[in-house]
LUMZA-91215 format. One record per residue (C-alpha): residue number from 1; x, y, z. Coordinates in steps of 0.02 Angstrom, whole numbers. Example, Ala and Ser with C-alpha at 12.3 -4.5 7.8 and 13.67 -1.06 7.14 Angstrom:
BEGIN
(lumfi 1,(615,-225,390)) (lumfi 2,(684,-53,357)) 
This chain:
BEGIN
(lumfi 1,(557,-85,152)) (lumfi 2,(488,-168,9)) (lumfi 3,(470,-49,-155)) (lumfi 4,(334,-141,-274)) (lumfi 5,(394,-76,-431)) (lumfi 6,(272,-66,-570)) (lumfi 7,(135,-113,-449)) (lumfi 8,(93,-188,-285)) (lumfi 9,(-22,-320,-397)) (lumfi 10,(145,-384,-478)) (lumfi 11,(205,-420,-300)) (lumfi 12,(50,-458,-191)) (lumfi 13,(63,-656,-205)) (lumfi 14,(267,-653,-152)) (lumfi 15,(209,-541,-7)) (lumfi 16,(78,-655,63)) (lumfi 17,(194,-792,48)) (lumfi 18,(329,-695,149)) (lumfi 19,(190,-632,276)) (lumfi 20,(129,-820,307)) (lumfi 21,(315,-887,307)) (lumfi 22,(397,-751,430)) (lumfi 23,(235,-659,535)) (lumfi 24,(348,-611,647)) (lumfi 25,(439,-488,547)) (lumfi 26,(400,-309,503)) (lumfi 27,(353,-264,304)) (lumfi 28,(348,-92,259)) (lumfi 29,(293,-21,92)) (lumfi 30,(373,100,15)) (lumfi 31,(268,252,-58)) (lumfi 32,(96,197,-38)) (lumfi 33,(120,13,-115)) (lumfi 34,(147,117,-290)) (lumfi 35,(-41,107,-297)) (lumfi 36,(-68,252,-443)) (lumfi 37,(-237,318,-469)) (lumfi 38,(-253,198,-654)) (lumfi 39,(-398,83,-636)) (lumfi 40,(-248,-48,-607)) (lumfi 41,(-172,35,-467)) (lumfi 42,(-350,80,-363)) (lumfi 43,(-381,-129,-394)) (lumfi 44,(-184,-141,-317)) (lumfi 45,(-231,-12,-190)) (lumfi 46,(-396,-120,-112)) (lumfi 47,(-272,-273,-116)) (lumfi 48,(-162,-165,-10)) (lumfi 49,(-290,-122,125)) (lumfi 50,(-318,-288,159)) (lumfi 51,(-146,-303,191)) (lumfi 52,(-197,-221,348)) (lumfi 53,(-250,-393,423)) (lumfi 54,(-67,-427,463)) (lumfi 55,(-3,-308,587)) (lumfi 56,(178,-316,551)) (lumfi 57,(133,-221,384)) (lumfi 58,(162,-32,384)) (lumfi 59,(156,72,237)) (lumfi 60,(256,209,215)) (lumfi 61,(193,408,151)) (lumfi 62,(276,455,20)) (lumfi 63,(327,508,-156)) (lumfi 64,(159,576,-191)) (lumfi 65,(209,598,-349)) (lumfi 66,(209,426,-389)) (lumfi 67,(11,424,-365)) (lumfi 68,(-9,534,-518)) (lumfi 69,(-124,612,-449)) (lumfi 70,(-249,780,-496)) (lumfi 71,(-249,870,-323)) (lumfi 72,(-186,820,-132)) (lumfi 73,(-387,812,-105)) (lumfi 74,(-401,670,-228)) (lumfi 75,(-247,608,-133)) (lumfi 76,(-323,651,65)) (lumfi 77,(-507,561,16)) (lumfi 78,(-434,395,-69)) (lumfi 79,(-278,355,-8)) (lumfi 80,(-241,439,142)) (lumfi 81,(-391,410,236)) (lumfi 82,(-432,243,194)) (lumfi 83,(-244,201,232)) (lumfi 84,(-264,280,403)) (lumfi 85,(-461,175,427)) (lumfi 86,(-371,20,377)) (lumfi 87,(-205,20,468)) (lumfi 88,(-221,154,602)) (lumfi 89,(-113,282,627)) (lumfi 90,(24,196,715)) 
């Protein structure tokens, strides 16, 4: 898995580049793209959902923590769900 530290934006070029170079390789990212709930990280997190246009991207559930986050409702409506629209739940 890939583990965009400090931000999925930071990253997002260098992943297209490896999605267009090997498509027929699985990418998984780690704990929700580190997409935090900063006006940075909700801009990272819409660059991550279109991410979902390659289907050999998965994103992994975790460290919820990281999303720094008021409540698991704030967590369920804008991460989780849209996640689960975008990719599936496969």
């Amino acid at each position: 898995g890939i583990m965009c530290f400090q931000g999925l934006q930071l990253h997002y070029n260098d992943i297209l580049t490896l999605l267009e170079a090997s498509p027929n390789t699985n990418m998984i990212l780690d704990h929700f793209g580190f997409t935090s709930f900063t006006d940075e990280g909700s801009a990272a997190f819409q660059q991550l959902l279109k991410l979902a246009q390659h289907p050999q991207v998965h994103v992994k559930i975790s460290a919820l923590f990281r999303l720094q986050a008021s409540s698991y409702d704030k967590i369920k409506a804008e991460r989780l769900e849209p996640l689960l629209e975008s990719f599936g739940p496969d």
